[in-house]
Structure formats: C-alpha cells, structure tokens
N, C-alpha and C positions, 0 to 999 in steps of 0.2 A: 448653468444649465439645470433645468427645473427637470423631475420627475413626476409622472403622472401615474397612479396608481389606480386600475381599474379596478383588482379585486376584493371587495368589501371583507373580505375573510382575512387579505394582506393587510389591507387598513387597517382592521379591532386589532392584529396582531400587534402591530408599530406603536398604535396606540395605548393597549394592553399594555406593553416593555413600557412605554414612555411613562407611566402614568408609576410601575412600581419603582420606574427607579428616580422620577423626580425631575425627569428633565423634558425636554423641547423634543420634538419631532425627530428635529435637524440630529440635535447631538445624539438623541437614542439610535437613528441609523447609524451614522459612522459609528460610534462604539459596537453597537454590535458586530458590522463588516470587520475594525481593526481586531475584536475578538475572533472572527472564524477566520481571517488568516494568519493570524498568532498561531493555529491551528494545523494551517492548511499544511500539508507538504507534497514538493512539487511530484507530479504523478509517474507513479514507478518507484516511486525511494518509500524507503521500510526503514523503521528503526529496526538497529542492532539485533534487539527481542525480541520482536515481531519475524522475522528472517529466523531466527533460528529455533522460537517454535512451530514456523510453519514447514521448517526443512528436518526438524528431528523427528517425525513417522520416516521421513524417507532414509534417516540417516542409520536408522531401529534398526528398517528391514535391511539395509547392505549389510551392517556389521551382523546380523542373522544369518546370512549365507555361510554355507559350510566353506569351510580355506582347503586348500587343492594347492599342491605343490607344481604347480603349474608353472614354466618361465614365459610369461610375455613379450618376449623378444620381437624383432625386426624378422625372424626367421618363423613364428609362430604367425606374426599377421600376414607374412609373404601366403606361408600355405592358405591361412584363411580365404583369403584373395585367388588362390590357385595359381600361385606363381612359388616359382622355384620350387626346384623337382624332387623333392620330398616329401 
C-alpha cells in the first residue's frame, strides 16, 4: 500500500532525515515511526517518576495540615451523614 504525501513541508522533512542519515525514503520512514513508538506509551500510564513528581505538591500540602486527635470511626461518619443519634 503506497502513501501519498500532499504537504510539501512533510516531503523536505522525509527528505531532509533521509538525506542526513543516508538512506532511502522507505527506510528513513519506518526508522523513524519504529523510533517514536520506542517512545510511545500507551495513554494514561506514567512512569514511576513522573507520577510522583506530579503527586508530591499534593502530597506537601496533606502532610502540612495540622493533626487533630480525631477518631475516624463508623460512628464519626454515621453523624457526618446525620445518622445515629449522637
């Protein structure tokens, strides 16, 4: 299956790569594609370190909150809720 390339801007490009790295048309695309999905990863997924410096501003401010001897209980969300008579 052939491709047909209307924009003269995508052409110099292809051409451009092809010309510094020495090779053909053909080979300068697929190298390139098999390079950016060497790359890619699938959408939603984060490395490791990415994920956790985008989660440490959030993670700064909670451990910044004042601590409160508070119990969290089943008995503490009941009243939140306005249930059970206390």
């Amino acid at each position: 299956m052939a491709f047909h390339v209307r924009d003269p801007k995508v052409e110099a490009l292809v051409r451009k790569v092809a010309r510094q790295r020495g090779l053909g048309i053909t080979k300068t695309i697929l190298e390139v594609f098999e390079e950016a999905l060497a790359h890619e990863r699938p959408a939603g997924s984060m490395r490791p370190e990415e994920l956790r410096g985008r989660l440490q501003p959030l993670v700064d401010r909670i451990r910044a909150l004042p601590k409160t001897d508070a119990v969290l209980d089943k008995r503490f969300y009941d009243r939140l809720w306005g249930q059970g008579g206390e």
